[in-house]
N, CA and C of each residue as an Amber inpcrd file, in Angstrom:
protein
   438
   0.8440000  -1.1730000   0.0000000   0.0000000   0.0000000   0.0000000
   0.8920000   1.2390000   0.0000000   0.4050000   2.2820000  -0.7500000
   1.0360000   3.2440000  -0.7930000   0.1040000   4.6990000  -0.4470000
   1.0440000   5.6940000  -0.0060000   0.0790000   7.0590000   0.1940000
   0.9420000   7.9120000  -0.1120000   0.5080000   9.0980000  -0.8480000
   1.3600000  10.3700000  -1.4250000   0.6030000  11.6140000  -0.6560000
   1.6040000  12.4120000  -0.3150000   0.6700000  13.2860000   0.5380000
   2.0730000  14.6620000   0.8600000   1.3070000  15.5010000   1.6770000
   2.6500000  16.3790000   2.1060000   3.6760000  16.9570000   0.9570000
   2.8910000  18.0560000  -0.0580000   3.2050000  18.2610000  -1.1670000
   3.9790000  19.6410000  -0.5230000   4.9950000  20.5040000  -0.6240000
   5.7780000  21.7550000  -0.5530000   6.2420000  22.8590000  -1.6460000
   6.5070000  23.5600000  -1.4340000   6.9630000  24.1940000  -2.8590000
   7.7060000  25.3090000  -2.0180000   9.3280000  25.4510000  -1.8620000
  10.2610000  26.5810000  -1.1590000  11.1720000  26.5960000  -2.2680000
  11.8240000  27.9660000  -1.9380000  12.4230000  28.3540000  -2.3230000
  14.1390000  27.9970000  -2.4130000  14.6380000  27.3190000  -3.4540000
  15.8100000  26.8860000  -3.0800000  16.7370000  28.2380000  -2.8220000
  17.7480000  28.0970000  -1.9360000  19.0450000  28.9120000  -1.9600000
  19.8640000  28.2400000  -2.9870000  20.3900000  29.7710000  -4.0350000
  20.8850000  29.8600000  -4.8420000  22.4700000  30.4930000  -4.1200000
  23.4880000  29.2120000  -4.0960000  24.4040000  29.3490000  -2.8940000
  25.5610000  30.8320000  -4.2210000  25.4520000  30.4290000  -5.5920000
  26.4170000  31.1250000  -5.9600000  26.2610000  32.3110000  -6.0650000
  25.3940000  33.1700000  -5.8920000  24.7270000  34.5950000  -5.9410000
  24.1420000  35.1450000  -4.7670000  24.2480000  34.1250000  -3.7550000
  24.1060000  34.3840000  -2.1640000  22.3520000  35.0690000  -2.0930000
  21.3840000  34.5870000  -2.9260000  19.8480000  34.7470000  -2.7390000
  18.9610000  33.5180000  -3.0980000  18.0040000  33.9470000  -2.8040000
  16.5060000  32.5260000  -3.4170000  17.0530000  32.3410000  -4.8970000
  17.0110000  31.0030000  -5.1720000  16.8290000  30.5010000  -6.4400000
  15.8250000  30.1170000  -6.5830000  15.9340000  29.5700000  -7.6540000
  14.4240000  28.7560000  -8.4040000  13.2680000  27.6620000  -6.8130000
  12.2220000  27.8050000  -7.4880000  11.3230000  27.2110000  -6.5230000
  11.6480000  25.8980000  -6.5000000  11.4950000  25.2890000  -5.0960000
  11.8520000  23.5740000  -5.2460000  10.4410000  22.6590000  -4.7020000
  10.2260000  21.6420000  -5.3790000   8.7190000  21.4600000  -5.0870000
   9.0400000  19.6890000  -4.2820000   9.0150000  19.4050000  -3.4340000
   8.8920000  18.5120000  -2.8980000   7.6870000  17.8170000  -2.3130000
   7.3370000  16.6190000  -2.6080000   5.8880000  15.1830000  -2.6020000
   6.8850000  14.2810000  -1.5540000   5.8270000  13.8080000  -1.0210000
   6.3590000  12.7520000  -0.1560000   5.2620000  11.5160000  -0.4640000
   5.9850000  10.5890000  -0.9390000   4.8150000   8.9010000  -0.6190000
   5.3460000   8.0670000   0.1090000   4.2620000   7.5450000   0.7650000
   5.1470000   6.6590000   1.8620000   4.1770000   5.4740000   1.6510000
   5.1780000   3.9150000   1.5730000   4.7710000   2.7300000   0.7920000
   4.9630000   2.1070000   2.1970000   4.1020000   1.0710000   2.2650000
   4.2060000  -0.0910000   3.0580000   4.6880000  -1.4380000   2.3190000
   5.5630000  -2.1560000   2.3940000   6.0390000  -3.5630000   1.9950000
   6.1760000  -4.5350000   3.0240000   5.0040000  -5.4190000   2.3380000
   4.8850000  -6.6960000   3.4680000   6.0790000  -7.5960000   3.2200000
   6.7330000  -7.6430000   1.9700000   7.7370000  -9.0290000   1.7950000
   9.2030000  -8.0490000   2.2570000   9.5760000  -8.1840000   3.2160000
  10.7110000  -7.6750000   3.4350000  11.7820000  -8.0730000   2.7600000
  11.5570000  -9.1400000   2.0080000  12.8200000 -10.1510000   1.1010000
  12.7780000  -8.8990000  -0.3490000  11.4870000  -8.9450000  -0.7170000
  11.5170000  -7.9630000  -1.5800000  12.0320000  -6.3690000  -1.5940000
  11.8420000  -5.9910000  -0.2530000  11.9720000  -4.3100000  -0.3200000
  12.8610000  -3.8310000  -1.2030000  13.7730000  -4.6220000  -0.4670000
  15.2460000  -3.5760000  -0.9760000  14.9920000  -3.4780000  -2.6680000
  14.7380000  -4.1820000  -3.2890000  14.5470000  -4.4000000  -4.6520000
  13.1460000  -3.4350000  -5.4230000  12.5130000  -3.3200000  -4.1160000
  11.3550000  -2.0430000  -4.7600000  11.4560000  -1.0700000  -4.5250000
  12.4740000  -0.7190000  -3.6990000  12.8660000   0.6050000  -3.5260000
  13.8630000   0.8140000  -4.3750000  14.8670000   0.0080000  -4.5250000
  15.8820000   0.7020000  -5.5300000  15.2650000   0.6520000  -6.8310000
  14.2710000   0.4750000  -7.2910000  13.5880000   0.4960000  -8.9290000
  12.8040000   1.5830000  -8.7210000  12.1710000   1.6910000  -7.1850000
  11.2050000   3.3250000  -7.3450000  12.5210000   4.5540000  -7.4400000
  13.0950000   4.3280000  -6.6270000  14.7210000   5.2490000  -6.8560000
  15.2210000   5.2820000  -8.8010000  15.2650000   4.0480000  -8.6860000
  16.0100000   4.4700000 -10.2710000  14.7910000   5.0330000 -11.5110000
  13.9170000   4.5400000 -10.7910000  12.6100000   5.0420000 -11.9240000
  12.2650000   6.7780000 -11.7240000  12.1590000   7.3810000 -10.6120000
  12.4290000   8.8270000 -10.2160000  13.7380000   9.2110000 -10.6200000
  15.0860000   8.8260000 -11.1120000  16.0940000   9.2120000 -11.3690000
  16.7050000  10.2480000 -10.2500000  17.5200000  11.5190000 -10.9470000
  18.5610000  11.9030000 -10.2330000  17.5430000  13.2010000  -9.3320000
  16.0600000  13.2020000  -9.5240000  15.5850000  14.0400000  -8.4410000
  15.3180000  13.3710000  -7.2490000  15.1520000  11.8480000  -7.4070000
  13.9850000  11.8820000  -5.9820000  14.7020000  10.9190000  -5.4560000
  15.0510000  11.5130000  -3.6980000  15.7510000  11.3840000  -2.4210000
  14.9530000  10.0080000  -1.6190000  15.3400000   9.1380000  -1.3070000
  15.0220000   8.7310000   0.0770000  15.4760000   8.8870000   1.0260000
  14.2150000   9.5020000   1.5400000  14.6740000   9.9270000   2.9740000
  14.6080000   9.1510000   4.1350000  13.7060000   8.0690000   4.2460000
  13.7330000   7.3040000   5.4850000  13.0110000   5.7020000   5.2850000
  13.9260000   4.7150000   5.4450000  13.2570000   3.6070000   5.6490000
  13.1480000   2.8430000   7.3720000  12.1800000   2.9220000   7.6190000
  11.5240000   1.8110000   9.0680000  11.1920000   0.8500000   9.4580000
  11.1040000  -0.2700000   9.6720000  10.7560000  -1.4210000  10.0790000
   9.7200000  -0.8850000  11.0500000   8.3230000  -1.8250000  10.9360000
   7.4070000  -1.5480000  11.4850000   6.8080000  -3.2900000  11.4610000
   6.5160000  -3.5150000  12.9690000   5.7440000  -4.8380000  13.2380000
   4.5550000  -4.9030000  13.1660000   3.9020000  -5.4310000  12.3370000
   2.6270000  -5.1730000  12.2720000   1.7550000  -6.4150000  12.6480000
   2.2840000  -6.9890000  13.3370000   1.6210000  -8.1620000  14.2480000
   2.4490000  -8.1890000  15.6050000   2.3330000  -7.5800000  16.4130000
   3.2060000  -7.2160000  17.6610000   2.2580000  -7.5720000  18.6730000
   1.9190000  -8.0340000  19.2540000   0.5670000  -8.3040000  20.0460000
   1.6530000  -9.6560000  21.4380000   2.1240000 -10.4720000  20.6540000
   2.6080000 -11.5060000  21.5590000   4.2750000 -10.7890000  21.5210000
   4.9060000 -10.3280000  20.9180000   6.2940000  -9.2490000  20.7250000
   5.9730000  -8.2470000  21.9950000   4.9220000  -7.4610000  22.0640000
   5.0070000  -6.4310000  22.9940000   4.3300000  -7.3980000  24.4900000
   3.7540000  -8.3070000  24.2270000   2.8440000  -9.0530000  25.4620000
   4.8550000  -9.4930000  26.5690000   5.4980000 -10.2710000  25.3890000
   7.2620000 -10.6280000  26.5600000   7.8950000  -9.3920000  26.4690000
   7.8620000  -8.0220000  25.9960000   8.8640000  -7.2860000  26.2700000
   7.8920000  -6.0480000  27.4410000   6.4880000  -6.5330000  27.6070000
   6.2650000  -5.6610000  28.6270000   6.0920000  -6.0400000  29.9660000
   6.2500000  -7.7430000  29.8120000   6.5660000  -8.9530000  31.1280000
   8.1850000  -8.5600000  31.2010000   9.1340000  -8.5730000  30.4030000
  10.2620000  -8.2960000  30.9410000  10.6330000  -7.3110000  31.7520000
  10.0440000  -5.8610000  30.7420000  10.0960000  -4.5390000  31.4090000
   9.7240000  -4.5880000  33.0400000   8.3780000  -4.9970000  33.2830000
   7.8130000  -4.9610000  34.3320000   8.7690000  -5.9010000  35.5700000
   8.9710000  -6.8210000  34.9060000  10.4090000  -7.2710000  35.9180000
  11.7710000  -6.9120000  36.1500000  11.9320000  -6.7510000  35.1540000
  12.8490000  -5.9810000  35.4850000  13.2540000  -4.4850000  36.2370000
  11.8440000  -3.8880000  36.0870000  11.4650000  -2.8690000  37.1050000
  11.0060000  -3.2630000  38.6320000  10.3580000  -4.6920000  38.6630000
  10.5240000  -5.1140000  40.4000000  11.7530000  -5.3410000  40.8800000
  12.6690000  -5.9750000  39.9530000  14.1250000  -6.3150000  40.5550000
  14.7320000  -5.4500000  40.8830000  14.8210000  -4.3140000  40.1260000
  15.4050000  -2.9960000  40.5720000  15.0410000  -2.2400000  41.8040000
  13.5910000  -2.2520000  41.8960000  12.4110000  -2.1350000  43.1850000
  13.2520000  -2.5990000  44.1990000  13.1790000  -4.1800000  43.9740000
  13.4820000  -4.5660000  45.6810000  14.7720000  -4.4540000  46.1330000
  15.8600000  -4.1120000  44.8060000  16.7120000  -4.1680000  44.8280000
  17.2850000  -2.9040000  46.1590000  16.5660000  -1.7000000  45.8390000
  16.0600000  -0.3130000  46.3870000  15.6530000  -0.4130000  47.3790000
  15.1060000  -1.1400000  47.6000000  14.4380000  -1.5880000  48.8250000
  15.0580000  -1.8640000  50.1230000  16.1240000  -3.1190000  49.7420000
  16.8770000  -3.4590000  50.2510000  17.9950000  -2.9200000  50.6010000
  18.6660000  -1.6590000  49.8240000  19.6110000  -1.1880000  50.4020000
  19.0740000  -0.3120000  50.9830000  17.6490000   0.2300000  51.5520000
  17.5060000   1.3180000  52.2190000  16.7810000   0.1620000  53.3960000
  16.8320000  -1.0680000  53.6000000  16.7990000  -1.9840000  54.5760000
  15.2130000  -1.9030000  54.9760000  14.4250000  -1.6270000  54.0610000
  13.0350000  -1.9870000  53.9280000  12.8380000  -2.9290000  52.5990000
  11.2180000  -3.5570000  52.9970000  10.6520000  -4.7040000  51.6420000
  10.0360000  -3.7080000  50.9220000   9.5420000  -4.3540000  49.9790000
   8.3090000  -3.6920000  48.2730000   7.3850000  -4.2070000  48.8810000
   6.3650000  -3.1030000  49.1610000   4.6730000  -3.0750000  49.4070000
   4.4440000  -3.3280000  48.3120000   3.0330000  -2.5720000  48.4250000
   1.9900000  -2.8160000  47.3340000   2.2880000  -1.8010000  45.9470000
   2.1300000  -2.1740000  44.9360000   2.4050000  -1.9360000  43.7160000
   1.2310000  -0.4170000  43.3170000   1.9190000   0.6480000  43.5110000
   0.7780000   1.9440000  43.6890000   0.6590000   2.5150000  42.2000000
   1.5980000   2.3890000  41.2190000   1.0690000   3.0670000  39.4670000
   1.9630000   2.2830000  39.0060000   1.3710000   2.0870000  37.6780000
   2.2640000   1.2570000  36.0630000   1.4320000   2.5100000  35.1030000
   3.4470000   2.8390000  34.7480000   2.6240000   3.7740000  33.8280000
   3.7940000   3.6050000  32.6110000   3.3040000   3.0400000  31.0820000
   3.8410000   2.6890000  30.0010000   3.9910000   3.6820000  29.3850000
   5.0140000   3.5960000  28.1290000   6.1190000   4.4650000  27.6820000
   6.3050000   4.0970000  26.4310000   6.9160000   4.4870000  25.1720000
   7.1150000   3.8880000  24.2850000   5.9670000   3.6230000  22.8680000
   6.5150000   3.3510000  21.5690000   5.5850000   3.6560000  21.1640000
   5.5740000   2.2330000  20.7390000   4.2350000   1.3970000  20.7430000
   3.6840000   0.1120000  20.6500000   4.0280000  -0.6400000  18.8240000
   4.5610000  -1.5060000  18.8510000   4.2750000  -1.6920000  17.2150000
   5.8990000  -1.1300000  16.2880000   6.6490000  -0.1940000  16.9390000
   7.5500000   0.3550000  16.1830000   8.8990000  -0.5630000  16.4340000
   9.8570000  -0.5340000  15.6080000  11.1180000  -1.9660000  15.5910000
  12.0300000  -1.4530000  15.3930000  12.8300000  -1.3690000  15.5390000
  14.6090000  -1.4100000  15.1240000  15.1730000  -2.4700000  14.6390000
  16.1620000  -1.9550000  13.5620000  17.1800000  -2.9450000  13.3530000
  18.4080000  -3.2500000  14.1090000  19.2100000  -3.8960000  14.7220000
  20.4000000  -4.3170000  15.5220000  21.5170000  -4.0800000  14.0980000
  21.5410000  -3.4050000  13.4190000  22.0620000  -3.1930000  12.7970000
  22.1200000  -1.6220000  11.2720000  23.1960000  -1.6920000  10.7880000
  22.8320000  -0.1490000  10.2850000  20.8890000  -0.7890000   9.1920000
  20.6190000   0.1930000   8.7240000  19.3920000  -0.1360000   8.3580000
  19.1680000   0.0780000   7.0530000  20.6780000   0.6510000   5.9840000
  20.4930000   0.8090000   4.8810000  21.9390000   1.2980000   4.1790000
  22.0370000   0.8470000   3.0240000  23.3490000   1.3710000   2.4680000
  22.7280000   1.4350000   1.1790000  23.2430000   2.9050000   0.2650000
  23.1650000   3.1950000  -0.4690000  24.3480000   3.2970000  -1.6270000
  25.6380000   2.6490000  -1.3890000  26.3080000   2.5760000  -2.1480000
  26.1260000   1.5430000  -3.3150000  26.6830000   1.5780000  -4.5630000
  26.1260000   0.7790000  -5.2290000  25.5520000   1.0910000  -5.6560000
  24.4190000   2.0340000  -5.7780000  22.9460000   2.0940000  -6.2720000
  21.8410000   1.4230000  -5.8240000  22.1980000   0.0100000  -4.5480000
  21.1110000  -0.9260000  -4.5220000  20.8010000   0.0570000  -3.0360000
  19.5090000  -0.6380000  -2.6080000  19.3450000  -0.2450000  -1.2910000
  19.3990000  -1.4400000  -0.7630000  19.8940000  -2.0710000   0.4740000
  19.9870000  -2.9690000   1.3680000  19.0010000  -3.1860000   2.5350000
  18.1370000  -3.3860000   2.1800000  17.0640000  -3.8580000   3.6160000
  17.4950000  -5.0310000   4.1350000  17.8020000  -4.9040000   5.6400000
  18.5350000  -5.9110000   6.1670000  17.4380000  -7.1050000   6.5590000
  17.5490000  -8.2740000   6.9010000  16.4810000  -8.9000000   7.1810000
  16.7730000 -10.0330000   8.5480000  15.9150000  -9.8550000   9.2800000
  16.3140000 -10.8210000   9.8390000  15.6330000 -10.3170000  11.8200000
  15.8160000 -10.7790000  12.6050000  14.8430000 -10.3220000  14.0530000
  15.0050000  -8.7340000  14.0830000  13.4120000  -8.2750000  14.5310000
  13.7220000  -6.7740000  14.9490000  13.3430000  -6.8390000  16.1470000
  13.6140000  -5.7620000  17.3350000  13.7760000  -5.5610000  18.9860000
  12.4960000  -4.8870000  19.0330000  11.4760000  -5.2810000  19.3000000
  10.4990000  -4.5520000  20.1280000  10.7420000  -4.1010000  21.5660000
  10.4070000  -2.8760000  21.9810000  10.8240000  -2.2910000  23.2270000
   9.0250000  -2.3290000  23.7330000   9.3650000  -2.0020000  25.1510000
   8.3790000  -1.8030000  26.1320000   9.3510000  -1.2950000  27.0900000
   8.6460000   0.0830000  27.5410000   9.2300000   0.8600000  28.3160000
   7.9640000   0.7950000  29.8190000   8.4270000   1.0330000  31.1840000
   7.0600000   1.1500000  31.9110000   7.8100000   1.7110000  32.8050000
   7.2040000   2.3420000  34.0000000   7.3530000   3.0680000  35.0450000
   6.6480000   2.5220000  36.5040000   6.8870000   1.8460000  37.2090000
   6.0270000   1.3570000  38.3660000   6.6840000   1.7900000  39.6310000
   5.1150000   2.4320000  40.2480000   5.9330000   2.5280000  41.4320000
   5.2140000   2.5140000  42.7460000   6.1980000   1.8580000  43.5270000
   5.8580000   0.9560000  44.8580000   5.8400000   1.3490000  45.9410000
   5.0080000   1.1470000  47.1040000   5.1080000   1.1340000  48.2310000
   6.4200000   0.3880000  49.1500000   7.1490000   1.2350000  49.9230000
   8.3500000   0.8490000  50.5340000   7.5840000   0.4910000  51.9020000
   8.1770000  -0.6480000  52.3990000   6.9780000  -1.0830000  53.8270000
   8.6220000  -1.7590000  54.9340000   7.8200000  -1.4690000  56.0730000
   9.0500000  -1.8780000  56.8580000   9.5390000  -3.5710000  57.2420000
């Protein structure tokens, strides 16, 4: 699926005469690709088919089935925020009461690569393939009890 949208029209700087040059008109479309095996290969043909005007500016990995991905990284988070808890706890020589706010962070669904995420030398584009890191961020916080 694709969407074109966010059309501009500024004024380029004309660096050798030190004023505005000619108007520069910039479109933005932004494509979704389900076969990640494929990307790299549809992007470098939308690239070579736009020729020497049109830029890519950003490729993302996006999970779009994250449901059981965010379900273990917001069981980890959350433990890993009690361990730290009692950890706190303990050096101020009190236990972890009762569990008083969970408050989540982060944006749900979005991925990283463990690695760079694109090379443009060559002419090809490189979509890397292979596990992306879903995060879950949370904030909890506890009752200190004696």
């Amino acid at each position: 699926a694709a969407s074109a949208g966010g059309l501009s029209v500024q004024p380029a700087w004309d660096h050798e005469r030190g004023r505005p040059g000619k108007p520069q008109a910039t479109s933005r479309v932004t494509a979704r690709l389900p076969d990640i095996a494929a990307a790299g290969a549809v992007v470098t043909a939308a690239l070579e088919a736009g020729g020497k005007d049109v830029r890519l500016e950003s490729l993302t990995p996006v999970v779009t089935d994250a449901v059981a991905a965010l379900r273990d990284a917001r069981q980890r988070a959350f433990g890993d925020a009690r361990t730290a808890a009692q950890q706190y706890a303990e050096l101020a020589g009190l236990r972890l009461g009762a569990c008083l706010q969970v408050q989540e962070g982060g944006l749900p669904g979005a991925g990283t690569w463990g690695r760079k995420s694109m090379a443009t030398m060559g002419g090809a584009v490189d979509v890397p393939q292979g596990p992306l890191d879903v995060s879950a961020s949370v904030t909890v916080t506890w009752e200190l009890a004696d």
